[in-house]
C-alpha positions as CSV (number, residue, x, y, z in Angstrom):
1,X,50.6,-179.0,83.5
2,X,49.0,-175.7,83.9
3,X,52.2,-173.6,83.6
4,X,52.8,-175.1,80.1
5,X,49.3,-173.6,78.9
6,X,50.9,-170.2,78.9
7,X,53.9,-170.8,76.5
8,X,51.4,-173.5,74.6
9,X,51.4,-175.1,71.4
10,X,50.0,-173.3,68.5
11,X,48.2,-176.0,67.4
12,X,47.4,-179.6,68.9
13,X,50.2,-181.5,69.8
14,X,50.9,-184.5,68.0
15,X,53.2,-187.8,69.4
16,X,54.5,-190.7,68.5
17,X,52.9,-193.7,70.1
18,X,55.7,-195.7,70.0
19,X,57.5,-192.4,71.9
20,X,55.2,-192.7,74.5
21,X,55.8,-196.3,75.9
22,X,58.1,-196.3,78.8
23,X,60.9,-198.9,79.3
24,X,63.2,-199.8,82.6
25,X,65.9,-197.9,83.1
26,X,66.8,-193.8,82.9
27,X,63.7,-192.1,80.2
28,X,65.2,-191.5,76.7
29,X,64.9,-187.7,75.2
30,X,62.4,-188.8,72.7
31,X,60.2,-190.4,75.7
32,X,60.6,-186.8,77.8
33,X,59.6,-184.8,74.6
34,X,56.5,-187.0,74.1
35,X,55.1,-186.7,77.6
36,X,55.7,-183.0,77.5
37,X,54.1,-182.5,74.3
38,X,51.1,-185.0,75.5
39,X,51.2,-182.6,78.9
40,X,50.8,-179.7,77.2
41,X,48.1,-180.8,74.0
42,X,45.7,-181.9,77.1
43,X,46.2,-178.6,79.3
44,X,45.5,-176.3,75.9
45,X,43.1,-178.4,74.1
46,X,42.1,-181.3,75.9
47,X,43.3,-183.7,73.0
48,X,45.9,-184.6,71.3
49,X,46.7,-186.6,68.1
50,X,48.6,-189.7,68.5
51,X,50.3,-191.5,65.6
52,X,50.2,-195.0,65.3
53,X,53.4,-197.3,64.3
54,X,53.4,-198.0,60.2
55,X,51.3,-201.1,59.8
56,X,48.8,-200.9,62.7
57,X,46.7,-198.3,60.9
58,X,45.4,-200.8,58.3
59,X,43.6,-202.1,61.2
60,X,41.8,-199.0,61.9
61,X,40.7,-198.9,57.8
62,X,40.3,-202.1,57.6
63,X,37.4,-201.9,60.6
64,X,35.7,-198.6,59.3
65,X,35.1,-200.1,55.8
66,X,34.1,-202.9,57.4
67,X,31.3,-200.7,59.3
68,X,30.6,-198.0,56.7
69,X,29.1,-201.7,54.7
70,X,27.5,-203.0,57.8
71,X,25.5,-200.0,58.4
72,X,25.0,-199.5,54.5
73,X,23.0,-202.7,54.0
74,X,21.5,-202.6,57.3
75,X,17.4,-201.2,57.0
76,X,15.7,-198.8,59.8
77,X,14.2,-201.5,62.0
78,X,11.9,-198.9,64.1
79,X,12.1,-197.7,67.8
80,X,13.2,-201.6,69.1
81,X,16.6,-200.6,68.5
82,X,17.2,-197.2,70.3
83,X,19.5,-197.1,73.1
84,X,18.1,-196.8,76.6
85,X,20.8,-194.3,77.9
86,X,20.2,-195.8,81.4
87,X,23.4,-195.0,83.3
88,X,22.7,-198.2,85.2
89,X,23.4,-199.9,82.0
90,X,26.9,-198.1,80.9
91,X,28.5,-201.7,81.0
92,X,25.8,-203.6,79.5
93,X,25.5,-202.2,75.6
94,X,26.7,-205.0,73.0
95,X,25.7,-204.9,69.3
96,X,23.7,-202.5,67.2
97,X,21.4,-199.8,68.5
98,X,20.2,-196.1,67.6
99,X,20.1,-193.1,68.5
100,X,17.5,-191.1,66.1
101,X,17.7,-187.6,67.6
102,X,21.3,-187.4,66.5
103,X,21.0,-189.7,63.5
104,X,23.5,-192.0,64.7
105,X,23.7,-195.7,64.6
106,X,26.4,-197.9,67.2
107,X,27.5,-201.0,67.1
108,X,29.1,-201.8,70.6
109,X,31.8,-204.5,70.6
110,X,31.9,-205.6,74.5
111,X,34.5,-208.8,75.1
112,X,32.5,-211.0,77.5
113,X,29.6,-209.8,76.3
114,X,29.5,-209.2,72.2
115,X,29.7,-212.7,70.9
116,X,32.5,-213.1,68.3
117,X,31.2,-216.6,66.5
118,X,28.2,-216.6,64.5
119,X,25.3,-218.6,65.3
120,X,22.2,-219.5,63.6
121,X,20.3,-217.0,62.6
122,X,22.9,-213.9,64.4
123,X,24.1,-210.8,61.7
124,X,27.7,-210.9,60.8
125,X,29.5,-207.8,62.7
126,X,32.2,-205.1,61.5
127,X,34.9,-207.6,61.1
128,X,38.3,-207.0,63.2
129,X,37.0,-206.1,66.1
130,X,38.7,-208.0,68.5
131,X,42.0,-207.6,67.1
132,X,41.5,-203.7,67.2
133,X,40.3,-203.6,70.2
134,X,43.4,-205.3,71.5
135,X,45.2,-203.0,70.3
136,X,43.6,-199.3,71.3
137,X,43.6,-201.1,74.6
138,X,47.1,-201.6,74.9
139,X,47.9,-198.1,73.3
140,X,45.3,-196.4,75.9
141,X,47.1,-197.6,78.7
142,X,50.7,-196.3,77.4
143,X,49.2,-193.3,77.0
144,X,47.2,-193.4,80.5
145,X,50.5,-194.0,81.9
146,X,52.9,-191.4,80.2
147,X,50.0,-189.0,81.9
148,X,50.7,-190.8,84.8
149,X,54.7,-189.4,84.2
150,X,54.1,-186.0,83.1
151,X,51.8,-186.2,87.1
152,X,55.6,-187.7,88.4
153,X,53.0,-190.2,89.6
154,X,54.5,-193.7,90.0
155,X,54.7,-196.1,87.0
156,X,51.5,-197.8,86.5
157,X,49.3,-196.3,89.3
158,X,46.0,-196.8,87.5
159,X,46.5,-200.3,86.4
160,X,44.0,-201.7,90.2
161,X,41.3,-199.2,88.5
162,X,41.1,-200.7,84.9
163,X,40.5,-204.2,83.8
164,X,42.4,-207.4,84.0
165,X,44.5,-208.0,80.6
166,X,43.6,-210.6,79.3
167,X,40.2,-210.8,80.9
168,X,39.5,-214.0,83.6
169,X,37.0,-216.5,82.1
170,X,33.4,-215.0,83.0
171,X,33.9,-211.5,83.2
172,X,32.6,-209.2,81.1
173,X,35.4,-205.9,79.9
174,X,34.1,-202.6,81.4
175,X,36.1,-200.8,77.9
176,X,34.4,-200.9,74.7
177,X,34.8,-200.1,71.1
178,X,32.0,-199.0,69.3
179,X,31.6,-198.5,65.4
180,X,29.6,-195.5,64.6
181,X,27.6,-194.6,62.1
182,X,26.2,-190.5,61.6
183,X,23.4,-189.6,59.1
184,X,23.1,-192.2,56.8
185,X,21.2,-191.6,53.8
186,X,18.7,-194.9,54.4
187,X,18.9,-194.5,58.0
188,X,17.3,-191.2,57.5
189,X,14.3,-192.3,55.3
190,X,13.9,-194.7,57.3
191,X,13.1,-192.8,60.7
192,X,10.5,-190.4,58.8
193,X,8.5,-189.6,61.9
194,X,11.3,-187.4,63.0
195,X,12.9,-186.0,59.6
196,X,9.8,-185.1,57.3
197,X,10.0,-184.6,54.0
198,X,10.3,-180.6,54.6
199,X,12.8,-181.1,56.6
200,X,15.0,-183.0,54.0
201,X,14.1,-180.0,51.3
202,X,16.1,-177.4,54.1
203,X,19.3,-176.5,52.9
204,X,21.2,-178.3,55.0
205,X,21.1,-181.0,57.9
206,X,20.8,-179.6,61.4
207,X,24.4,-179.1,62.6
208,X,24.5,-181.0,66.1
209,X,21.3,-182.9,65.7
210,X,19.6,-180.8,68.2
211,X,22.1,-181.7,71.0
212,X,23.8,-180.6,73.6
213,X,27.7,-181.2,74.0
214,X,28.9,-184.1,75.2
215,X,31.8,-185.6,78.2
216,X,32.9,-189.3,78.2
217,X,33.2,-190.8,81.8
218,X,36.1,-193.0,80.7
219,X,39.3,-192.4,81.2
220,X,40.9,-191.9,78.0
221,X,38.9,-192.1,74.3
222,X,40.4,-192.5,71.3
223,X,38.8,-191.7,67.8
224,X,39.3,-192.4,64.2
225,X,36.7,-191.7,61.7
226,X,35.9,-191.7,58.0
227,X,35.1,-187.7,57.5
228,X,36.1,-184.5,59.8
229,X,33.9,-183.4,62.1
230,X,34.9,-184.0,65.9
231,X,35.1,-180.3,67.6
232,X,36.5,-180.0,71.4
233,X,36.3,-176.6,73.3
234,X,39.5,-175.8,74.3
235,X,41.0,-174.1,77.5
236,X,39.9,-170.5,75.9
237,X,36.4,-172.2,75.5
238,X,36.5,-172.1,71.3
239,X,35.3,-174.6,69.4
240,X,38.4,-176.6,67.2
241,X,37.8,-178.9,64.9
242,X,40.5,-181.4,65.8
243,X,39.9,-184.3,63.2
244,X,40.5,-182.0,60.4
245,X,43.7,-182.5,59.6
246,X,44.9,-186.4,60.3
247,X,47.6,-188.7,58.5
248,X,46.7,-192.3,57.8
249,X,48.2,-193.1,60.7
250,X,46.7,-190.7,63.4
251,X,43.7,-190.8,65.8
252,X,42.4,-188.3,68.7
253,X,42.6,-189.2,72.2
254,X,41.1,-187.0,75.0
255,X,40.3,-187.4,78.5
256,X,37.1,-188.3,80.7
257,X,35.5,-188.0,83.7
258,X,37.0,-190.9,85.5
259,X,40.6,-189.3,84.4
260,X,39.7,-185.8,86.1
261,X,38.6,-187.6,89.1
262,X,41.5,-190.1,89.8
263,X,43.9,-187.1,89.5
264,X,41.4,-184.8,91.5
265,X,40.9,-182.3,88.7
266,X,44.6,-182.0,87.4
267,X,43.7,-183.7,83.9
268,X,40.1,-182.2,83.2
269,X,37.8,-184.1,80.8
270,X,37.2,-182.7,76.8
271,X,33.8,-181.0,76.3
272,X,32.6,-182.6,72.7
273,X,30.4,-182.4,69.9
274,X,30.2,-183.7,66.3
275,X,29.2,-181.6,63.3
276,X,26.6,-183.2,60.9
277,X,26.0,-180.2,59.2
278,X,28.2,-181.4,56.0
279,X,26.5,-185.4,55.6
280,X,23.6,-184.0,53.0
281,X,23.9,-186.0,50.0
282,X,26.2,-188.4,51.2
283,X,25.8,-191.8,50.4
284,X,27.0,-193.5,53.7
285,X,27.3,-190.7,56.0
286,X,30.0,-190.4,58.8
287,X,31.9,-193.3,60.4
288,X,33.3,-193.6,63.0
289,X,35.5,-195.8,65.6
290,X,35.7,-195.1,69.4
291,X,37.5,-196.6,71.7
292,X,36.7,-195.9,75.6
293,X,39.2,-197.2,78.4
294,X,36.7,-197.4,81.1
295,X,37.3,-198.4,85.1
296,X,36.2,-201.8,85.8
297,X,32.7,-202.1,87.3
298,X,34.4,-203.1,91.1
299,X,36.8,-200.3,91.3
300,X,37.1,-197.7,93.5
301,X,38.2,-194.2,92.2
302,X,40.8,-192.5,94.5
303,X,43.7,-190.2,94.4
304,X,46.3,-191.9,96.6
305,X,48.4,-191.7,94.2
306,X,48.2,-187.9,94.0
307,X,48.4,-187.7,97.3
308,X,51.6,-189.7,97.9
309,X,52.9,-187.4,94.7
310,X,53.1,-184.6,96.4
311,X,49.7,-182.9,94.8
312,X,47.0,-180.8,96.7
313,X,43.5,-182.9,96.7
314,X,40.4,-180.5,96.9
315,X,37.4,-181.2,98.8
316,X,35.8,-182.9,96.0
317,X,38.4,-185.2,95.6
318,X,39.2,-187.0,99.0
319,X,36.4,-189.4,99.3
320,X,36.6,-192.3,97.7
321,X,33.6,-193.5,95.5
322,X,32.7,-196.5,94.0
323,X,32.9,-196.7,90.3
324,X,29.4,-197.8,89.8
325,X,28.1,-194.7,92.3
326,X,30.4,-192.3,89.8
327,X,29.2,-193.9,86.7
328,X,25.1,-193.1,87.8
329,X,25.8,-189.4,89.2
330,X,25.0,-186.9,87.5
331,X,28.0,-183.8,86.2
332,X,25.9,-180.9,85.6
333,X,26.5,-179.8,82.1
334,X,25.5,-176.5,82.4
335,X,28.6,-175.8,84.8
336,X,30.9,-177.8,82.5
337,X,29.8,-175.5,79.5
338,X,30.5,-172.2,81.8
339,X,34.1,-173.1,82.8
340,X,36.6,-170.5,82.0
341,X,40.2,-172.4,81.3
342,X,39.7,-175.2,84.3
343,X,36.9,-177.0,85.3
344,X,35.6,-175.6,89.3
345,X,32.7,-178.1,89.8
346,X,31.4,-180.2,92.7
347,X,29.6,-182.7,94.2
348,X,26.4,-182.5,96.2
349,X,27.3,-183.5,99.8
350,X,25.8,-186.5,100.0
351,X,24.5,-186.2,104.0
352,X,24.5,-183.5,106.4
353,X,26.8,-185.2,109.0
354,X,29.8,-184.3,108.2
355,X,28.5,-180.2,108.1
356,X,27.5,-180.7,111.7
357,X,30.8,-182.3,112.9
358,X,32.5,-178.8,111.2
359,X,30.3,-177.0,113.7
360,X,31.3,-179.0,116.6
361,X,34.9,-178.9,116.0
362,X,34.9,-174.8,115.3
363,X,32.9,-175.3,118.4
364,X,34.6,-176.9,120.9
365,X,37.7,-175.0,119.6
366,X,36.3,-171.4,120.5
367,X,36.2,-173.0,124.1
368,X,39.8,-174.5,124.0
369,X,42.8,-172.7,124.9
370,X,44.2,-170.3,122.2
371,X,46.5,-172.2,119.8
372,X,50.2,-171.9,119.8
373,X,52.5,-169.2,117.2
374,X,53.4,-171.6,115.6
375,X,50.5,-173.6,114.5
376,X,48.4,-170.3,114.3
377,X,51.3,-169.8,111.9
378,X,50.5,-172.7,110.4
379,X,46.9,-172.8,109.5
380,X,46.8,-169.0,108.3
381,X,49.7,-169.9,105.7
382,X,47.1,-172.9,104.5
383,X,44.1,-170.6,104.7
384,X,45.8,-167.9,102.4
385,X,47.2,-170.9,100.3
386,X,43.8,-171.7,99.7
387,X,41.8,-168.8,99.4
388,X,44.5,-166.4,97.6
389,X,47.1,-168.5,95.4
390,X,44.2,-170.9,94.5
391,X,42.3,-167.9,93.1
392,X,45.3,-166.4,91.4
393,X,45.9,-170.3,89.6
394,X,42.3,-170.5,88.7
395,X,42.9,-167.3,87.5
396,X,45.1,-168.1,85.3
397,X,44.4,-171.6,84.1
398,X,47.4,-172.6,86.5
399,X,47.1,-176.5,88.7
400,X,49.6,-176.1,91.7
401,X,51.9,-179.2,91.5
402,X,54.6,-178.3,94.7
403,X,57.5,-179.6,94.7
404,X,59.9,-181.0,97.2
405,X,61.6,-178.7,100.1
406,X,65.3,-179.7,99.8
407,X,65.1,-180.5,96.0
408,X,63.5,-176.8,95.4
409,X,66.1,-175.1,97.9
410,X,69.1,-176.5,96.6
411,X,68.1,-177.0,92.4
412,X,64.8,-175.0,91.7
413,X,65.6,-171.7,93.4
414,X,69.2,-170.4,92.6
415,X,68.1,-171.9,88.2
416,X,66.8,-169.5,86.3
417,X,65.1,-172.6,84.3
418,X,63.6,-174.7,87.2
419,X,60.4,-177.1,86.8
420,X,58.5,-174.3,89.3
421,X,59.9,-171.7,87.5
422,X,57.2,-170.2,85.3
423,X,54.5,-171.1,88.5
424,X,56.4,-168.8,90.9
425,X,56.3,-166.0,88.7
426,X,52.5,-166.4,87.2
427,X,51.3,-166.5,90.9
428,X,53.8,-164.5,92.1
429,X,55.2,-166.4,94.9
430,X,57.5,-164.6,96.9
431,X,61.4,-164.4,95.9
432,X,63.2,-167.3,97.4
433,X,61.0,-169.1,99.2
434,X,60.9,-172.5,98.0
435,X,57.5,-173.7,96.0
436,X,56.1,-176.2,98.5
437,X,53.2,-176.2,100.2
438,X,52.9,-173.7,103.5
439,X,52.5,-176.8,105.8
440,X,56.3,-177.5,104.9
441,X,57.9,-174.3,104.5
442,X,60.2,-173.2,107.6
443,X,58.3,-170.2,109.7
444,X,60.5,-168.0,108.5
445,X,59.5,-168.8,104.6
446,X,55.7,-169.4,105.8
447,X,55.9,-165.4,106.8
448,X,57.5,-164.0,103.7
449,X,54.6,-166.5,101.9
450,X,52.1,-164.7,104.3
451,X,53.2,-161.0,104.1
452,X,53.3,-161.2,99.9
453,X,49.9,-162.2,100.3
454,X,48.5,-160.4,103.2
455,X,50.6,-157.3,103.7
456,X,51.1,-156.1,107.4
457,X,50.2,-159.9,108.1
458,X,52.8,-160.1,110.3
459,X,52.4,-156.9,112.7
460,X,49.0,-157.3,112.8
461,X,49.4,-160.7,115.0
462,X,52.5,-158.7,117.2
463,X,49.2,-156.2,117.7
464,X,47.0,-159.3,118.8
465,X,49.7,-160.6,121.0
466,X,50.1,-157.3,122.7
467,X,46.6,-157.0,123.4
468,X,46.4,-160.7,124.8
């Protein structure tokens, strides 16, 4: 994905959703334009607009009137309502609650959880809730899995990490589409301990609401709302405003946390923020509808599958962790808003035993006898892999994907339009040596890889062996 960045789109890429569903059988044109043009909207920009068949949009209307009146006749009710933010409780929130730094008001459908028949004395809810979030569901996963493609990961790889569809009698869905509800006019009077009346005589409403920008741990959302006002920093870390410009038919979707760590950093998540700054005067404010495709609660997050695909796994990446440990770390901010073009964050190491078993092994090494040509030759190709050509690809806003040794040799090299193509050159990979990783190569290839990397590589080890 990282090679597209460089020949881009000049503006975010917009697909079909009905392009993006994959049948059996040999993928159509339309279905290898759509991944690509998903591929390349998430590398640049981190989102990407999908459209929506003709017909299935009234839902999404339908649901945002419905919630622009819910909130409109609903009055402030204090500090009762306000949202923990407990990351213990990420799976818990059902129904209304508020947020009164940012002004915002939710309304959290949760099956399992959010009952959908009234009883005595409940509120009636945004109507077509269940119905829509049927249907984002479904559409999340097509587009989970035509990421999935554009990875060459195998079809449906995610589908042990999400929830069961439909849902087994007792459990509660980890997903969950909430109706939103930014600066509304009686909302506002209401909470007058925080905006005074000076405050409402200032020009104009605080743009962000005093807060910091924000990353979804799902691992797709997708958003509709009312009013523009959604802004995602893309890979050249500017603010766009990406909701500026939709159709009827069209809604944002942009990656998460849980997405950048199942593909061990390939897909990175979409630093975002809305802007509030335009609501003054207006009589409902901004609304909003979220979908977030969430792991289930019991999953595991792991990158076997990019690991039988053929893709490097950092560090970071190669334990698995529990989705409910995941969902209660902490992803320092601070570094996420400091990235240049690819996110380069990590974990804390969580005990000190596996830096002590490091030691022994370099250790017990020093003692053993010296290692043989050809696995010294071995170990220095994935030591330069890793400390030179990862640099480079950083770099350059470049994710290594290698491909296979026969199937580069014999297709990728002699074309002048090959899938490695434009990687080669960026990095500058050596001339003819096929792009797989060092550990594969041939020794012959592993030294030209070594020399364009390490000049005089290669006499200085005839040197060491002449002095052994």
């Amino acid at each position: 994905m990282g090679a597209m960045a460089g020949a881009g789109l000049p503006s975010l890429g917009r697909v079909r959703l009905i392009d993006l569903v994959a049948t059996d059988g040999l993928s159509s044109d339309k279905y290898k334009l759509a991944v690509n043009t998903l591929s390349q909207s998430l590398t640049r920009y981190y989102a990407a607009i999908i459209e929506l068949p003709v017909g299935d949009d009234v839902m999404l209307r339908c649901a945002i009137d419905s919630g622009r009146m819910y909130f409109h006749q609903r009055p402030y009710q204090g500090t009762e309502m306000i949202h923990s933010g407990e990351a213990q409780d990420w799976n818990k929130t059902s129904g209304y609650f508020t947020d009164p730094q940012i002004w915002q008001e939710t309304f959290d459908y949760r099956p399992g959880q959010t009952p959908i028949e009234l009883s005595c004395g409940a509120e009636l809810p945004p109507a077509g809730l269940p119905d829509l979030f049927s249907f984002l569901g479904k559409a999340a996963r097509d587009i989970l899995d035509a990421i999935g493609c554009s990875l060459e990961l195998r079809s449906f790889c995610f589908t042990d990490l999400l929830d069961n569809m439909p849902l087994k009698n007792g459990e509660v869905s980890s997903s969950v589409l909430s109706v939103c509800c930014h600066g509304r006019p009686g909302f506002q009077s209401g909470h007058h301990a925080t905006i005074t009346m000076a405050a409402q005589e200032q020009t104009q409403i605080p743009i962000f609401g005093g807060h910091d920008p924000d990353v979804d741990k799902s691992f797709l959302t997708l958003v509709r709302s009312d009013k523009p006002g959604l802004q995602i920093r893309d890979i050249h870390s500017r603010w766009i405003l990406v909701d500026g410009d939709l159709g009827p038919q069209d809604i944002i979707v942009y990656p998460g946390l849980a997405l950048y760590q199942a593909t061990a950093g390939y897909i990175n998540p979409a630093l975002h923020r809305t802007d509030i700054g335009s609501l003054q005067g207006s009589m409902y404010g901004r609304c909003s509808l979220s979908f977030k495709l969430m792991p289930r609660a019991s999953g595991i997050l792991h990158c076997t599958s990019m690991t039988s695909a053929g893709h490097g796994v950092g560090a970071p990446f190669q334990q698995p962790i529990s989705v409910h440990d995941f969902m209660q770390r902490t992803h320092p901010m601070d570094q996420l808003m400091s990235r240049q073009g690819f996110m380069n964050f990590s974990y804390p190491v969580t005990s000190d035993v596996s830096v002590k078993a490091v030691f022994k092994r370099r250790k017990q090494t020093s003692r053993s006898k010296p290692l043989a040509p050809s696995k010294r030759l071995r170990l220095e190709a994935q030591r330069v892999l890793k400390e030179r050509v990862q640099e480079i690809a950083d770099r350059k806003g470049i994710k290594l994907r290698f491909c296979g040794l026969r199937e580069c040799e014999e297709q990728h090299i002699p074309s002048l339009d090959s899938p490695c193509g434009v990687v080669r050159t960026e990095i500058g990979w050596p001339h003819g040596v096929p792009f797989v990783h060092p550990h594969d190569l041939p020794n012959k290839a592993k030294l030209a890889f070594l020399e364009a990397y390490e000049p005089g590589w290669t006499a200085s080890q005839d040197m060491e062996v002449g002095y052994n």
